[in-house]
N, C-alpha and C positions, 0 to 999 in steps of 0.2 A: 504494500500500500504506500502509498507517498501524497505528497499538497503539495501543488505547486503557489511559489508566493514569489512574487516579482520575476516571474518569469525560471524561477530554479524552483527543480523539483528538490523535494526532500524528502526522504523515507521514512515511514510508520511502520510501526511494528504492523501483526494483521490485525490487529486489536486498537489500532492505533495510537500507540507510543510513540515518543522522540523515537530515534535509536539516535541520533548522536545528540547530544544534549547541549553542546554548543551552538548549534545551529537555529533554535529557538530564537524568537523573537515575537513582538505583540501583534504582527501581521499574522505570523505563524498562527498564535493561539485564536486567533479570530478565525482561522479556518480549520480547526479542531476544535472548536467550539460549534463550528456550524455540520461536524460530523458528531455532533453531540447532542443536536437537536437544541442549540441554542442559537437565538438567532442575532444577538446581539448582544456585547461585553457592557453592562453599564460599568459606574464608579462602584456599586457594589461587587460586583462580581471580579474588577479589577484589585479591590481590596484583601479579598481572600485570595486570588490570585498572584500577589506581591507579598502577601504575608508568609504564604506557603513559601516560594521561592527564597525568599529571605531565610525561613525555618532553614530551609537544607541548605545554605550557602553557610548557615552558624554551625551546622550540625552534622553535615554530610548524608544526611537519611532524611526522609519525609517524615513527619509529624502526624501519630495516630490522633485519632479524631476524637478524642476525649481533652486529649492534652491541648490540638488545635482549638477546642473551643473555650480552652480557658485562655489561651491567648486572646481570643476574637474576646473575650468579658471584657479583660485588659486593658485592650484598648479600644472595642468601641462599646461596649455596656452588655447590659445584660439581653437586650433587643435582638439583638445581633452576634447573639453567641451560641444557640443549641443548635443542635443535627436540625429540630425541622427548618429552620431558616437558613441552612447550607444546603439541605436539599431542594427548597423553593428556588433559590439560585442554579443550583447544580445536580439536575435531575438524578441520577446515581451517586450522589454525594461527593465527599471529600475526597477520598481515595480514589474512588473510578471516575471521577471526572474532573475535579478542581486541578485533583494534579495532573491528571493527563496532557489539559490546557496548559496548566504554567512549562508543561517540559518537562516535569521530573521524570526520574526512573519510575517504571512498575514496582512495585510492592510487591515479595515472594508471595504468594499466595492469589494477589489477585490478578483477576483473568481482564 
């Protein structure tokens, strides 16, 4: 699988992962989001998407989705901090979707 963005292709897993995790960009994730059945990034969706990102550039691994929503309390309230309001954003949630958008790696386990 691959998305083409600015005229370069770039390869997904068949699941649709980065496979080179450099290659990412906000163009990128605009069109893994739209093989995500979303149809457009607002400033929320970009926020969990820059938080995650950030998470693994401190951490080297993505951030399970209990711990990510104590981040999201942190800093933006209690509003905007449980699984239902990561999945209103991101129809299969944090792991199979938010990350898949920002570029991270897969998670062993998930598909």
């Amino acid at each position: 699988m691959e998305a083409v963005v600015d005229g370069k292709a770039i390869q997904l897993s068949e699941a649709g992962w980065l496979e080179n995790l450099d290659e990412w960009s906000e163009a990128l994730a605009a069109e893994i989001a739209k093989n995500e059945h979303i149809d457009e990034l607002t400033q929320e969706h970009w926020d969990i998407i820059n938080m995650a990102r950030e998470y693994f550039a401190d951490n080297g691994a993505v951030c399970e989705p209990r711990a990510f929503s104590k981040l999201m309390k942190k800093q933006y309230g209690k509003d905007r901090s449980d699984q239902k309001y990561i999945y209103s954003l991101f129809p299969t949630g944090l792991i199979k979707c938010a990350n898949k958008i920002a570029g991270l790696p897969r998670p062993k386990g998930c598909s």
